[in-house]
N, CA, C, O and CB atoms as a CASP TS submission, in Angstrom:
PFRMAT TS
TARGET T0000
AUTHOR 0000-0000-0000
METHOD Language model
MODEL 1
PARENT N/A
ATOM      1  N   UNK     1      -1.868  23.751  -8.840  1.00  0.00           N
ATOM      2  CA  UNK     1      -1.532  23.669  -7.433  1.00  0.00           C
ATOM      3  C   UNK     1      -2.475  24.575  -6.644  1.00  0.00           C
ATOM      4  O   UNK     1      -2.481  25.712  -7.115  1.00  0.00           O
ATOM      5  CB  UNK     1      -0.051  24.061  -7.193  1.00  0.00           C
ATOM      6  N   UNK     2      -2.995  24.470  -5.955  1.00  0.00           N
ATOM      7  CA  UNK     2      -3.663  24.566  -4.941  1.00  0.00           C
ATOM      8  C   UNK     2      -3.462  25.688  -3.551  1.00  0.00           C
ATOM      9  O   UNK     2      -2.251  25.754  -3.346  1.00  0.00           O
ATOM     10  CB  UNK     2      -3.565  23.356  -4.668  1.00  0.00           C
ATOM     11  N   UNK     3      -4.007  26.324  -2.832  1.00  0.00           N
ATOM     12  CA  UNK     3      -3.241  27.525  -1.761  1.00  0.00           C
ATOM     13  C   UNK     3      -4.143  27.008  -0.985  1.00  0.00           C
ATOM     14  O   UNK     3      -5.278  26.761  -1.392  1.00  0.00           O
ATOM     15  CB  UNK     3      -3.184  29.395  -1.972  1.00  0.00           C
ATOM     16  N   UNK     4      -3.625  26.713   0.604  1.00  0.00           N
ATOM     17  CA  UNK     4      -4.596  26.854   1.601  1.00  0.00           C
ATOM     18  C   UNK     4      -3.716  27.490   2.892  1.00  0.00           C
ATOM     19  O   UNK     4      -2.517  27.568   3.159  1.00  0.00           O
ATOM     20  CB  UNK     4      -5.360  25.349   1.901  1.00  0.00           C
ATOM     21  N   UNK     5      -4.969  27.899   3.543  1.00  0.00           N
ATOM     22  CA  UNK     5      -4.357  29.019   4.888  1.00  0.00           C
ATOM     23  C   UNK     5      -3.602  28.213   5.921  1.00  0.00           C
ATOM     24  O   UNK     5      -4.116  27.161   6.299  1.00  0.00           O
ATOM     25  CB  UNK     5      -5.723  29.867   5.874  1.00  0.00           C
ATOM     26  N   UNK     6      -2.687  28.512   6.312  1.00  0.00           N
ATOM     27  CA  UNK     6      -2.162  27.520   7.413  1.00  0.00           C
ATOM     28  C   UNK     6      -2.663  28.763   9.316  1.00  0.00           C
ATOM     29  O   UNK     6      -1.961  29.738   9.584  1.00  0.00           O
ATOM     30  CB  UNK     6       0.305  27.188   6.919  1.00  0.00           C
ATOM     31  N   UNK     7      -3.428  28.506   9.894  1.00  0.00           N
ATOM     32  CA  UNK     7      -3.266  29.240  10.973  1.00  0.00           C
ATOM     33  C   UNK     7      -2.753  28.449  11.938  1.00  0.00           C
ATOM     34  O   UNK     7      -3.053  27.330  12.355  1.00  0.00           O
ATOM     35  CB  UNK     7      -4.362  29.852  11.359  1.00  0.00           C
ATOM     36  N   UNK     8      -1.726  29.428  12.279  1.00  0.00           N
ATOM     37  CA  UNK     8      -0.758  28.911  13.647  1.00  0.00           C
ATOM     38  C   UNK     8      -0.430  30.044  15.165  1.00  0.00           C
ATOM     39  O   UNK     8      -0.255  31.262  15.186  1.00  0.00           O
ATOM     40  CB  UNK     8       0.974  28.599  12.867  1.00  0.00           C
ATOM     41  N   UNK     9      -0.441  29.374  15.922  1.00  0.00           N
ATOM     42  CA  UNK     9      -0.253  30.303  17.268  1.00  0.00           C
ATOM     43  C   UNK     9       0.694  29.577  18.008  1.00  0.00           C
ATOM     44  O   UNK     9       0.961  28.399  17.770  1.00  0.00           O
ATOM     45  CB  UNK     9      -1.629  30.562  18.224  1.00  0.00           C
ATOM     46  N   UNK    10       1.369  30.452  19.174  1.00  0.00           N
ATOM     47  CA  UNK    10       2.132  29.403  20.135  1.00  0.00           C
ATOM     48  C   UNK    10       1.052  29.587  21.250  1.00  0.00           C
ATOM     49  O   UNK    10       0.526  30.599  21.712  1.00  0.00           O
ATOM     50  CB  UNK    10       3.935  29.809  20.656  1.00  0.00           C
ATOM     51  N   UNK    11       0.899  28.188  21.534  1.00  0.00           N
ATOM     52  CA  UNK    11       0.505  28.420  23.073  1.00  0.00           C
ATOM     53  C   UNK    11       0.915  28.305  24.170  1.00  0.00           C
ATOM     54  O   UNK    11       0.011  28.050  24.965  1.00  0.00           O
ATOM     55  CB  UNK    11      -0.191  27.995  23.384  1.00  0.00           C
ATOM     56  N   UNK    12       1.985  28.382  24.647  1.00  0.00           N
ATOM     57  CA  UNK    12       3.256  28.056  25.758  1.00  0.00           C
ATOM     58  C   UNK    12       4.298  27.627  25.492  1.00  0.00           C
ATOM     59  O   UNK    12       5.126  28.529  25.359  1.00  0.00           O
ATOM     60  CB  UNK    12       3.087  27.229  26.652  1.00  0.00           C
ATOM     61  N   UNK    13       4.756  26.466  25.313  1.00  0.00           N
ATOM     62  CA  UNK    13       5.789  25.826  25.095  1.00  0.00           C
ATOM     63  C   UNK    13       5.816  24.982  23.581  1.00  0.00           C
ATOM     64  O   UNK    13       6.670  24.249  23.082  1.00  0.00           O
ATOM     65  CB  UNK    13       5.905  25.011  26.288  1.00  0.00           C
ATOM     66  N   UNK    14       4.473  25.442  23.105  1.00  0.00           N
ATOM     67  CA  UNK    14       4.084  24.676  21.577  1.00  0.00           C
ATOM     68  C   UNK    14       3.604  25.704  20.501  1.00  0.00           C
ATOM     69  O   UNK    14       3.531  26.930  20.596  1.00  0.00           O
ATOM     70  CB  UNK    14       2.728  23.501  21.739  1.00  0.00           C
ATOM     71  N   UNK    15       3.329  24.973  19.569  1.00  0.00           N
ATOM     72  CA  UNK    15       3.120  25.747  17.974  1.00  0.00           C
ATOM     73  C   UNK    15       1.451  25.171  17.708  1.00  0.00           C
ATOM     74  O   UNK    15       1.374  23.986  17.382  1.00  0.00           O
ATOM     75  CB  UNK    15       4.559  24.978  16.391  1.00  0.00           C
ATOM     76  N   UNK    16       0.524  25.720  17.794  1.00  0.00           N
ATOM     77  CA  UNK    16      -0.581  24.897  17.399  1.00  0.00           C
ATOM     78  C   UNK    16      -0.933  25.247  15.839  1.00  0.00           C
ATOM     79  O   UNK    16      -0.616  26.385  15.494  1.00  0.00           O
ATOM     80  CB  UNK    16      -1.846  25.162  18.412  1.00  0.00           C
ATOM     81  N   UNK    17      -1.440  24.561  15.028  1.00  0.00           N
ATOM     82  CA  UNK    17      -2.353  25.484  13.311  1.00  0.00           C
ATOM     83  C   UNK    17      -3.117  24.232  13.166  1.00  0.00           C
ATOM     84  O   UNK    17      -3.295  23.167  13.758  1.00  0.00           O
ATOM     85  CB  UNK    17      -1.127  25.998  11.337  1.00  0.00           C
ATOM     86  N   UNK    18      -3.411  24.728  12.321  1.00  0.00           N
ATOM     87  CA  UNK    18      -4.614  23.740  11.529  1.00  0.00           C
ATOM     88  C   UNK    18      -4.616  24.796   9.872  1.00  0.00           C
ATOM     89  O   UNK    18      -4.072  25.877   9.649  1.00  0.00           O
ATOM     90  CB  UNK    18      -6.739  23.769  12.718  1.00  0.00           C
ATOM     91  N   UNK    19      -5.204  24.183   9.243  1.00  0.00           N
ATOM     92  CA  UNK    19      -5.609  24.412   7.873  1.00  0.00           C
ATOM     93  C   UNK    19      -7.151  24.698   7.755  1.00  0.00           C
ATOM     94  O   UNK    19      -8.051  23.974   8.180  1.00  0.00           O
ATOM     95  CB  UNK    19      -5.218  23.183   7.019  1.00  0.00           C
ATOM     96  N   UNK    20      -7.295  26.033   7.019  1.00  0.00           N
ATOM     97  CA  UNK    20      -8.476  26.916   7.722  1.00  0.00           C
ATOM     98  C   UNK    20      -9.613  26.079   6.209  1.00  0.00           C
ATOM     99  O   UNK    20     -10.839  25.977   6.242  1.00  0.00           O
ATOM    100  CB  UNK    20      -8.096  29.377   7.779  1.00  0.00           C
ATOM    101  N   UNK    21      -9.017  25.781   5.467  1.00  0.00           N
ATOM    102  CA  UNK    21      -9.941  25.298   4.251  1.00  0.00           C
ATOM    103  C   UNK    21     -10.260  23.456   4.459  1.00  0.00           C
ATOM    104  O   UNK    21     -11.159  22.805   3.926  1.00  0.00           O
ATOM    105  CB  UNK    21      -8.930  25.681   2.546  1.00  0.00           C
ATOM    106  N   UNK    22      -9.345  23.042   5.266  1.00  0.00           N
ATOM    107  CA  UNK    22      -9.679  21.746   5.166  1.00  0.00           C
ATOM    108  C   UNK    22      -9.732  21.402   7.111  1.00  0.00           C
ATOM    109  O   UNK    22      -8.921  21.608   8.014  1.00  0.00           O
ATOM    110  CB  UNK    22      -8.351  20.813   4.032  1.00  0.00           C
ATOM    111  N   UNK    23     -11.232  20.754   7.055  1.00  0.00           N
ATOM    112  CA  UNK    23     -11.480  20.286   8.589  1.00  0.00           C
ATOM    113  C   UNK    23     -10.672  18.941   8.879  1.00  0.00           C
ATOM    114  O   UNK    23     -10.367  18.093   8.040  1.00  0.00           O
ATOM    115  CB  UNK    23     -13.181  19.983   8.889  1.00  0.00           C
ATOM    116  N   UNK    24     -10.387  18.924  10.265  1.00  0.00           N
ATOM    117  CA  UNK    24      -9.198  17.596  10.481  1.00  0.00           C
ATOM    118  C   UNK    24      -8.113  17.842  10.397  1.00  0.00           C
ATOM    119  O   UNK    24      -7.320  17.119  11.001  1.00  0.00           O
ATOM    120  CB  UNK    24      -9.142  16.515   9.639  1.00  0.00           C
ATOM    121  N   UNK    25      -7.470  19.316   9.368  1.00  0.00           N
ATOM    122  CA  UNK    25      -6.215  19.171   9.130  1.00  0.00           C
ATOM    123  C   UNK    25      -5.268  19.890  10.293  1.00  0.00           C
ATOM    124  O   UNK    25      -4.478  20.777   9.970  1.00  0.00           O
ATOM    125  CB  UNK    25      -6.015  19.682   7.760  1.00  0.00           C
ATOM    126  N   UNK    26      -5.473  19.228  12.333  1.00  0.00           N
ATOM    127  CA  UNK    26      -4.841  20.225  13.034  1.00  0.00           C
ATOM    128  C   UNK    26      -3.424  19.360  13.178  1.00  0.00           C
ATOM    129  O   UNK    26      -3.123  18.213  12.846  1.00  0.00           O
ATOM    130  CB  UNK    26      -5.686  20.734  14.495  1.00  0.00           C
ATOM    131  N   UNK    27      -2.782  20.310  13.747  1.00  0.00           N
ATOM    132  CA  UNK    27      -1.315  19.636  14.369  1.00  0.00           C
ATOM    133  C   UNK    27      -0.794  20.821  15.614  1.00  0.00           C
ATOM    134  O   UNK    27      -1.336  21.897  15.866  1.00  0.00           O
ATOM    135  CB  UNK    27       0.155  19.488  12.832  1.00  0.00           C
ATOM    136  N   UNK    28       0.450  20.207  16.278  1.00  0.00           N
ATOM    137  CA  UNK    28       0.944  20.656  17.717  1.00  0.00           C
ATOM    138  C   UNK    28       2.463  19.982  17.726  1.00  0.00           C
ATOM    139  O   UNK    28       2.853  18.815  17.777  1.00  0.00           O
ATOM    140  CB  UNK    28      -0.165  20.005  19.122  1.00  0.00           C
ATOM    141  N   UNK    29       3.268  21.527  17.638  1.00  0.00           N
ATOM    142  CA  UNK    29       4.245  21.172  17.708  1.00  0.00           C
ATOM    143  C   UNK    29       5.527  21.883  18.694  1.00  0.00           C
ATOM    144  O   UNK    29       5.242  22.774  19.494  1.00  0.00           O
ATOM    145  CB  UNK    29       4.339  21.095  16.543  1.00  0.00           C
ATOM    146  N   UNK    30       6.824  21.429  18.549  1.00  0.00           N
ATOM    147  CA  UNK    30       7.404  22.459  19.732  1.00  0.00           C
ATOM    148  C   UNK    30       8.173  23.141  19.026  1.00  0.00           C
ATOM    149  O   UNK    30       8.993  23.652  19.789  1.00  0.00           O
ATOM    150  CB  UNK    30       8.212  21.907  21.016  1.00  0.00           C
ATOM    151  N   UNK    31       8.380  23.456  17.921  1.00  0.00           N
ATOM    152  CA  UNK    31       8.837  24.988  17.638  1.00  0.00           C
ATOM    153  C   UNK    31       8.170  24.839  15.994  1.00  0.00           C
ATOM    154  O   UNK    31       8.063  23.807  15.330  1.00  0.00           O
ATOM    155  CB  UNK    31      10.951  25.392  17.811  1.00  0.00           C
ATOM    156  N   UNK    32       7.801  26.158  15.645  1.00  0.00           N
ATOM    157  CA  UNK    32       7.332  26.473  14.187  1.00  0.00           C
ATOM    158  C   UNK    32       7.563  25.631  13.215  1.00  0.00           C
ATOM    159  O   UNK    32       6.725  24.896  12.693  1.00  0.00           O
ATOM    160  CB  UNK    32       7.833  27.568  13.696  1.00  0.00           C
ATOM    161  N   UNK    33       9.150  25.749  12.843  1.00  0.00           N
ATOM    162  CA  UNK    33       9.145  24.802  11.769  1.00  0.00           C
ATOM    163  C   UNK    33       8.640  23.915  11.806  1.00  0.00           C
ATOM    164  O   UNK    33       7.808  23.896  10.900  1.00  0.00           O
ATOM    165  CB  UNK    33       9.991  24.427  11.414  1.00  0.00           C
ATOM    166  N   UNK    34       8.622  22.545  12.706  1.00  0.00           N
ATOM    167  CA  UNK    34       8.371  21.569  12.889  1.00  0.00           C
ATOM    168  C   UNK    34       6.393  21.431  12.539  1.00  0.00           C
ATOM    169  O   UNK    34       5.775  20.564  11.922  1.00  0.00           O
ATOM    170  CB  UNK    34       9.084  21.352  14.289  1.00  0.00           C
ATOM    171  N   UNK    35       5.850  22.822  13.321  1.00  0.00           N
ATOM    172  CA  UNK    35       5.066  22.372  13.015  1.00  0.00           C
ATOM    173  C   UNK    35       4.434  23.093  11.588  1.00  0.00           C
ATOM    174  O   UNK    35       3.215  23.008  11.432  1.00  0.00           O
ATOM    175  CB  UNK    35       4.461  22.267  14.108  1.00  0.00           C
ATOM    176  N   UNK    36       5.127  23.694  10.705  1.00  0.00           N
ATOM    177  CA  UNK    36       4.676  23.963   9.383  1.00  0.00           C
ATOM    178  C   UNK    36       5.043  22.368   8.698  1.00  0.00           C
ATOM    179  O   UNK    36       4.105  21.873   8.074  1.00  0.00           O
ATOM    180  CB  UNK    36       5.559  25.441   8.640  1.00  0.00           C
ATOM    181  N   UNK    37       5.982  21.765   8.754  1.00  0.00           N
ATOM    182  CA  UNK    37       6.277  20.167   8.097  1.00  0.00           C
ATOM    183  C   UNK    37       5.108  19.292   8.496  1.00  0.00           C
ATOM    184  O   UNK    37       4.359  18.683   7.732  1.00  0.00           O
ATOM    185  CB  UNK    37       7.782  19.353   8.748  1.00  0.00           C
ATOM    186  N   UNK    38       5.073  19.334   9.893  1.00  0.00           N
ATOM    187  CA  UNK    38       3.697  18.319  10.106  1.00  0.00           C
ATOM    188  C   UNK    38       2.196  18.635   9.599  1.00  0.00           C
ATOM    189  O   UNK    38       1.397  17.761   9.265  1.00  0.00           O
ATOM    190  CB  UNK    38       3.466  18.165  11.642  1.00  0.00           C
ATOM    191  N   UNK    39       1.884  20.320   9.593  1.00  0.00           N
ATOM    192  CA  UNK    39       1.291  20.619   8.622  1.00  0.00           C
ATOM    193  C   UNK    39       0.999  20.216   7.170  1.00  0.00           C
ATOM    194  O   UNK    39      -0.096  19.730   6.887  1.00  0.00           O
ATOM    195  CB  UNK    39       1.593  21.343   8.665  1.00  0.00           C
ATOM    196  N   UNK    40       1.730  20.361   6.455  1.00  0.00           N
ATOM    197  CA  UNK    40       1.905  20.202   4.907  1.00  0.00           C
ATOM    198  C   UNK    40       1.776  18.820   4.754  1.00  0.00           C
ATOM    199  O   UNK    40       1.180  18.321   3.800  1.00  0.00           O
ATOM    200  CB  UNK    40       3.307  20.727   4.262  1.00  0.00           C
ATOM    201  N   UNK    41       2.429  18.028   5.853  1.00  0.00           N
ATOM    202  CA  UNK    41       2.531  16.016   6.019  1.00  0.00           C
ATOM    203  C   UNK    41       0.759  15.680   5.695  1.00  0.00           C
ATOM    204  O   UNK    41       0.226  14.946   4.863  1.00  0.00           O
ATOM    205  CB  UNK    41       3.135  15.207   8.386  1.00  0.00           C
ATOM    206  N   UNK    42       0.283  16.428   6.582  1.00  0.00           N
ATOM    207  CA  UNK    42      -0.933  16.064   7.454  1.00  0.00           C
ATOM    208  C   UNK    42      -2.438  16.244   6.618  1.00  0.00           C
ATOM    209  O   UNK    42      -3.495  15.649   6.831  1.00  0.00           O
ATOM    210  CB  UNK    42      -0.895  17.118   8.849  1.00  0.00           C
ATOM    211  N   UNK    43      -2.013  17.644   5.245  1.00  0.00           N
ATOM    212  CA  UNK    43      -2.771  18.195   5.005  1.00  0.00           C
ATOM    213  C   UNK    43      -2.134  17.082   3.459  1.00  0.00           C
ATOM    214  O   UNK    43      -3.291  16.871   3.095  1.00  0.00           O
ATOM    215  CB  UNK    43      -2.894  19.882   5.417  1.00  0.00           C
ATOM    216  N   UNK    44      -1.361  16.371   2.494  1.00  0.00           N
ATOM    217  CA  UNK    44      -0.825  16.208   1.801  1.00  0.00           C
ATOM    218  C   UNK    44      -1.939  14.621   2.045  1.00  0.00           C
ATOM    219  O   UNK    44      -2.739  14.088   1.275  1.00  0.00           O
ATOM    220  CB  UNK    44       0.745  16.600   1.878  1.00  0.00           C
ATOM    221  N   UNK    45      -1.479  14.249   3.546  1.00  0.00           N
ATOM    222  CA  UNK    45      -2.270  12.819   3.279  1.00  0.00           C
ATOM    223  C   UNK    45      -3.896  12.727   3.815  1.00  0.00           C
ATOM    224  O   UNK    45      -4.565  11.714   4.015  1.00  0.00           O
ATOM    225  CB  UNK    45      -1.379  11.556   4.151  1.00  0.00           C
ATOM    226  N   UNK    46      -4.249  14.051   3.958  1.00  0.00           N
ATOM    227  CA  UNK    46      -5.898  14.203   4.331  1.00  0.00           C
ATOM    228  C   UNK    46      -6.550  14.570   2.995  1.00  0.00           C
ATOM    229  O   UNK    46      -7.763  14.406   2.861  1.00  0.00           O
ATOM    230  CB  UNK    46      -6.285  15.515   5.560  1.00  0.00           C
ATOM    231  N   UNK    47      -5.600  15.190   1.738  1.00  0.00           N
ATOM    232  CA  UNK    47      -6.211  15.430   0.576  1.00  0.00           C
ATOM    233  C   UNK    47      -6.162  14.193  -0.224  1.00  0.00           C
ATOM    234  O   UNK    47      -7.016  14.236  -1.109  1.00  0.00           O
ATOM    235  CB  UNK    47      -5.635  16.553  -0.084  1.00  0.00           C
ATOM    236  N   UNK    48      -5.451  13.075  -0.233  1.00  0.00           N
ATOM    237  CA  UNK    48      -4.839  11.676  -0.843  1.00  0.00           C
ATOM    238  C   UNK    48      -5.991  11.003   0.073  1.00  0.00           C
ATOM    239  O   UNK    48      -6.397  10.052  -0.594  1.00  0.00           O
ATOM    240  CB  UNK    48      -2.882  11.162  -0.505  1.00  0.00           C
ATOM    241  N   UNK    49      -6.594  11.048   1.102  1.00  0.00           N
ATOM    242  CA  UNK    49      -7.557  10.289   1.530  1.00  0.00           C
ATOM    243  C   UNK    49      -8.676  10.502   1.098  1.00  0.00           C
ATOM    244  O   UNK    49      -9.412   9.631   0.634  1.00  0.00           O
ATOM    245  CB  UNK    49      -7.637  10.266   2.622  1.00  0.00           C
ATOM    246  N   UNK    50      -9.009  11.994   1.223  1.00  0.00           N
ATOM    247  CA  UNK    50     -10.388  12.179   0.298  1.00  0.00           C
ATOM    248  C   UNK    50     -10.682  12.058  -1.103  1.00  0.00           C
ATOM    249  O   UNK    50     -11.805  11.985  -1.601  1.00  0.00           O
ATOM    250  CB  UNK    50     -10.796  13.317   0.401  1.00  0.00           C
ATOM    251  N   UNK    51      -9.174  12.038  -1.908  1.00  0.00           N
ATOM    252  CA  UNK    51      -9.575  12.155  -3.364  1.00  0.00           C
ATOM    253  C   UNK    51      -9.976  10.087  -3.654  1.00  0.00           C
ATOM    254  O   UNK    51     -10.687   9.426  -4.412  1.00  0.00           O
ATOM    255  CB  UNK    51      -7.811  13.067  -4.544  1.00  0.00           C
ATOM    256  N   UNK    52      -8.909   9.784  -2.413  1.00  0.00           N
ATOM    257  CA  UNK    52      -9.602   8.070  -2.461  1.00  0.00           C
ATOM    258  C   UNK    52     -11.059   7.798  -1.932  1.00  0.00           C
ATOM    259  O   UNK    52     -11.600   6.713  -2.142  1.00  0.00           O
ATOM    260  CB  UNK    52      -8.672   6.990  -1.430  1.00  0.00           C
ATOM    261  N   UNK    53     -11.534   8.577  -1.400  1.00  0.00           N
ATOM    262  CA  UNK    53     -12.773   8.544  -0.733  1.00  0.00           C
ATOM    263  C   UNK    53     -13.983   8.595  -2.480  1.00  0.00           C
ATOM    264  O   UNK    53     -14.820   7.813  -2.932  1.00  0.00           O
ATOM    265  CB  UNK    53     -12.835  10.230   0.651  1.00  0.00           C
ATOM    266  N   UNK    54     -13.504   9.763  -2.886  1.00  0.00           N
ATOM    267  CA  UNK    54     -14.117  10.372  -4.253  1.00  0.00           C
ATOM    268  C   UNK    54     -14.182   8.914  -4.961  1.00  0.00           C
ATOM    269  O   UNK    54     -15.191   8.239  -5.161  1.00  0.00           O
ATOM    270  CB  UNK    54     -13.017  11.708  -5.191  1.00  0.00           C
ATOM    271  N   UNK    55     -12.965   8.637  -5.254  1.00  0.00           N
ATOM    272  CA  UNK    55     -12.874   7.880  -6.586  1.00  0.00           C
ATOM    273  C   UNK    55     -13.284   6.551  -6.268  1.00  0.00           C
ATOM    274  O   UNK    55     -13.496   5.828  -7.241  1.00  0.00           O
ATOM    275  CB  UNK    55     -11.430   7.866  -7.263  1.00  0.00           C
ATOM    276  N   UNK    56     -13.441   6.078  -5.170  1.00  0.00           N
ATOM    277  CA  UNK    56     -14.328   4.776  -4.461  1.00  0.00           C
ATOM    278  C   UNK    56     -15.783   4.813  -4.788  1.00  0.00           C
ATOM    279  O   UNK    56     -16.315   3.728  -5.020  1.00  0.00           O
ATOM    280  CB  UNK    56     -14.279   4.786  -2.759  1.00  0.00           C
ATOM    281  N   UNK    57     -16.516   5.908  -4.844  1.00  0.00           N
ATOM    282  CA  UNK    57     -18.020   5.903  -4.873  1.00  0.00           C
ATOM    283  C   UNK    57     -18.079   5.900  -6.175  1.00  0.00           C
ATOM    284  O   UNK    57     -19.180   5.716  -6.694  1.00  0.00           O
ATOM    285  CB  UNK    57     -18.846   7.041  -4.188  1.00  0.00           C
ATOM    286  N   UNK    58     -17.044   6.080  -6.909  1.00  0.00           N
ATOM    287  CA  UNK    58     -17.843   5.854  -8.776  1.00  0.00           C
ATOM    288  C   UNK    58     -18.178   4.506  -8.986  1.00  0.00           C
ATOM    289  O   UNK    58     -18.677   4.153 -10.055  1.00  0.00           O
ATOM    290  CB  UNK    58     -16.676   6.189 -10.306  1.00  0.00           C
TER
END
């Protein structure tokens, strides 16, 4: 299993992060939790896209 950084801030009325090891992986949400789930969603099917990306070029 795997560790990656989740950085998150509020910026007014929202939760912004992204995933500091993988590019693409941002999200925006209205309170934390919500956006640690859309996180993990986001970053779960951006790693399932690239490992299909991989295994296409053999």
């Amino acid at each position: 299993m795997n560790n990656y950084t989740a950085i998150i801030k509020q910026d007014g009325d929202w939760w912004i992060g992204w995933i500091q090891e993988v590019p693409g992986v941002n999200c925006q949400e209205p309170t934390r939790v919500e956006l640690l789930q859309t996180l993990r969603i986001t970053l779960a099917e951006m790693l399932e896209l690239n490992r299909g990306d991989a295994t296409s070029l053999s």
